[in-house]
N, C-alpha and C positions, 0 to 999 in steps of 0.2 A: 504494500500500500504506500501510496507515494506521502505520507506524513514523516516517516522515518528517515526520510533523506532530510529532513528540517529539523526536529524534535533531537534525533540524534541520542536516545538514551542508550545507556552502555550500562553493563553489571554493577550494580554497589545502589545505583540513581532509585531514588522514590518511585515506582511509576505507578500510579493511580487511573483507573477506568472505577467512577463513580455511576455510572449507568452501563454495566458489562454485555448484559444480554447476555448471548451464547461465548461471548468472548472472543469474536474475531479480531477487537486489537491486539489483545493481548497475547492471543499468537502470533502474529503478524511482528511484535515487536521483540517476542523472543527468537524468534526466527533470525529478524534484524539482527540482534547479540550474538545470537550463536554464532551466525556468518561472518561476523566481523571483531568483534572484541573475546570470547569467550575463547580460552586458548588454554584453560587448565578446568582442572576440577573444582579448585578453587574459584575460578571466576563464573561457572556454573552457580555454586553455592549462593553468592556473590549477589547475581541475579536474583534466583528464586528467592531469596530470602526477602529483596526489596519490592518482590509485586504485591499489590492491594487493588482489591475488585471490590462491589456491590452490586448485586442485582434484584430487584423488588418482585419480579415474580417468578413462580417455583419452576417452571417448566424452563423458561429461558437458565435462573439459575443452577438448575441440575444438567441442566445442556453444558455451560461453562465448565461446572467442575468435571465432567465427564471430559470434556476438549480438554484441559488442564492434564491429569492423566496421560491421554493417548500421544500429549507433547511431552511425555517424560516429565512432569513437574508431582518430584514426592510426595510434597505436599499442597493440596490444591485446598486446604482449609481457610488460607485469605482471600476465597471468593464468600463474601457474605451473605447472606440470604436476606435484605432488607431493604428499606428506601432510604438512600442519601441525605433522601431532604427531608427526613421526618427529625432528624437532631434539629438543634437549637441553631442557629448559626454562630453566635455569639460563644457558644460551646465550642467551636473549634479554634483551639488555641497552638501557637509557636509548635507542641509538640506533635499536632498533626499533619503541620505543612511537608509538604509532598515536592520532589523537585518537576517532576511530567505529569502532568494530563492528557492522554487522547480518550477521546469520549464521543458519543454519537447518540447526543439524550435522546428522548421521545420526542417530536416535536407535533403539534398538534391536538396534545392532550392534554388533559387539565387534574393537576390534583384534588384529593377529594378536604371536604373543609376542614379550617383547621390546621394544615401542612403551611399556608402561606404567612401565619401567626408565628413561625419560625424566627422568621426573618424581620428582619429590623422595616418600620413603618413605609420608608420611603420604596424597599424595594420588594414589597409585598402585591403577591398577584397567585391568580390559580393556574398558570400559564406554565407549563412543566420547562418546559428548555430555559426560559427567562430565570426559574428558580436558578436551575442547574450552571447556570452564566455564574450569578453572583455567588455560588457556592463555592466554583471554580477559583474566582479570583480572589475569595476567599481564602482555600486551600493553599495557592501556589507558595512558596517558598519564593524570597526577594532572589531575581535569578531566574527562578523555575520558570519551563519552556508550557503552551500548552497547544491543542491541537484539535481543534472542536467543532462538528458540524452541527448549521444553524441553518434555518428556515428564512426566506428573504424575508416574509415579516418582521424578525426579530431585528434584522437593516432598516428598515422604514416605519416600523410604528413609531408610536408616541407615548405618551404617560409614562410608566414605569418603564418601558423598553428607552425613553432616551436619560430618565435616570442611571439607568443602569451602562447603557450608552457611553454615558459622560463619563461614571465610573471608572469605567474598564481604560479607558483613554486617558483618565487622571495616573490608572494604577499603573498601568501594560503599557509596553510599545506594540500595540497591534498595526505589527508592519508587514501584511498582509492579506489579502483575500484571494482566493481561486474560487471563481462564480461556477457550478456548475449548471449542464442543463436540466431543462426538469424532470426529465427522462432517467435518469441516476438510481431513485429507488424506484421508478415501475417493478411490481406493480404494485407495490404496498404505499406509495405516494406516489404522485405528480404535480407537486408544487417544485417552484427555484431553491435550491440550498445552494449552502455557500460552507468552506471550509476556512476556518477563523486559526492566525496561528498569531500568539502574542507570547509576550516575556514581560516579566512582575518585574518591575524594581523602575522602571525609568518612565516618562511620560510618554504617549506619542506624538510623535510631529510631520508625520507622513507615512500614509499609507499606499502600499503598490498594490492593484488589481491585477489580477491573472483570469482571463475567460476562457475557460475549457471549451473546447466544442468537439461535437460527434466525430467522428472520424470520417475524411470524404466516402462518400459514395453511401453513406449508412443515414436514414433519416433520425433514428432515435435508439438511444440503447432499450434492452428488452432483455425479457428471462431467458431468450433464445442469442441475445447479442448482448452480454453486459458490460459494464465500462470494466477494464482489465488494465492490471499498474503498465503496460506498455503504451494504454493510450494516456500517460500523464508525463510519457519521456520528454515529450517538447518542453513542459512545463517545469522539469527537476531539470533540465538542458538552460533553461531562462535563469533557475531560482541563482544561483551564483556569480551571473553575469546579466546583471539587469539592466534591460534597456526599453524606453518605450517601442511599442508596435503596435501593430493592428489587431492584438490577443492583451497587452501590459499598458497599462497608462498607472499615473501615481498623482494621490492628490494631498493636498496639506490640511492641516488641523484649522489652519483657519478656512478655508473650504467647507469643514465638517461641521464648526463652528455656525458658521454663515446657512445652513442648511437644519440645524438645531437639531447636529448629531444623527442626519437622515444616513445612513453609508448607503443608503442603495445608489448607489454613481452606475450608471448606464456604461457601457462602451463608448467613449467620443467619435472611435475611430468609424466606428458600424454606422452607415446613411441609415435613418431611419424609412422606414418603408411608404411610399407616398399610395394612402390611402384613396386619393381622390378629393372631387370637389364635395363639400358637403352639402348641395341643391342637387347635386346627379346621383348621389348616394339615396338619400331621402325620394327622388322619384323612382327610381329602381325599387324600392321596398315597396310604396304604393303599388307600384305593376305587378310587386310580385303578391302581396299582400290580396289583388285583384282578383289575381289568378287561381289561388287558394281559394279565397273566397266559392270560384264558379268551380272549381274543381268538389270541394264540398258540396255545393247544390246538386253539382249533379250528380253526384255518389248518394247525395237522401232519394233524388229521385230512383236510379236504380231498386236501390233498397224497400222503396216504399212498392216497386211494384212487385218486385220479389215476394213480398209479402203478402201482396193481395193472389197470388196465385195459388 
């Protein structure tokens, strides 16, 4: 998964998946380790000893620890059976901070009452990914890298999302986003998500956009064609030699500022598509609207004589 060429955690590092699921990061990032830093038994140890999961319900959680297992990991007892956000927030203190988060909350659901009373006034909502943001930023260790996908609403709303917003850009350098399309998790979603990578300790003061897109000749990913880490090479080919293009544009915090914390930034590069006049739009629907209309009448008359026979 192309988070790991960014994140970059190695044996010894905190790494924290606070909503695990089945645990595909977390294989993913041992995988990462093994290939590349893990070169004794000791740095195996090393590893498993710093992973920390949560997952809130039993079916996904038993999926995890079982994947944990079949990855050779001894003990797969630091995957938790529980919800993240049912602690206090304020309850987590210096001794929980974590150095990595990759995480892939729920988004689109809502916790049940109650959970949002966790959290401190301003950043209370029943909004699950929104919690899971400020818990995140919470978490991180001053340093600490994190790597989290979000729902383009969580870019563009309002109330608590540009609270939260503000926050995240007071605490992190969120100095980047890769937009995907919305085709990513068909078929269990089709809304835009976006992958959010920041680092605790500094402000930010520019962010760089990355726009994934399909692969030519393919219209949308699908269960039969899904996004696979080879179609994000152009994009880990960019991450260390950044330059704008017609996929990378980068905009400033006063930009972000001036917009009251909206990140949803469009592509510049992309010509928006010319819809047309909107007097020849509007008669087009009338005509068609007509049409319907007589197409319906005449489908009752059928029907009515159908009946009479």
């Amino acid at each position: 998964m192309g988070f790991f060429f960014t994140t970059a955690p190695r044996p010894g590092e905190v790494l924290f998946d606070p909503a695990c699921g089945t645990g595909g990061f977390l294989t993913s990032a041992i995988r990462h380790m093994r290939e590349r830093y893990v070169k004794t038994p000791e740095d195996e140890v090393k590893m498993q000893r710093a992973l920390r999961a949560t997952e809130k319900k039993q079916l996904p959680h038993m999926l995890c620890v079982t994947n944990m297992l079949l990855h050779n990991i001894d003990d797969p007892s630091f995957v938790r059976h529980d919800n993240s956000l049912s602690r206090p927030y304020v309850s987590y203190t210096k001794a929980d901070r974590v150095d990595i988060v990759l995480t892939n909350p729920p988004f689109g659901g809502r916790e049940e009452d109650g959970i949002e009373s966790n959290f401190p006034k301003h950043f209370q909502t029943r909004e699950t990914a929104d919690l899971f943001l400020a818990l995140i930023i919470r978490l991180l260790k001053s340093g600490g890298r994190a790597a989290m996908v979000l729902p383009d609403g969580s870019l563009f709303g309002e109330g608590v999302k540009t609270r939260l917003k503000e926050h995240l850009l007071e605490e992190c350098d969120l100095h980047t986003i890769v937009r995907l399309p919305n085709s990513v998790f068909k078929p269990y979603a089709s809304i835009g998500t976006n992958l959010l990578f920041f680092t605790k300790g500094e402000p930010t003061r520019e962010i760089w956009f990355y726009e994934h897109r399909v692969p030519e000749g393919q219209k949308a990913y699908s269960m039969t064609k899904p996004i696979r880490v080879e179609h994000l090479k152009p994009c880990v080919d960019w991450w260390n030699d950044r330059k704008e293009s017609a996929v990378a544009w980068k905009v400033s915090l006063d930009e972000v500022k001036a917009r009251n914390y909206n990140l949803d930034f469009k592509n510049p590069h992309t010509i928006a598509d010319d819809h047309g006049d909107p007097e020849e739009l509007l008669a087009k629907l009338e005509d068609a609207e007509k049409q319907t209309a007589t197409l319906r009448d005449g489908l009752k008359t059928i029907l009515a004589e159908a009946l009479l026979r």
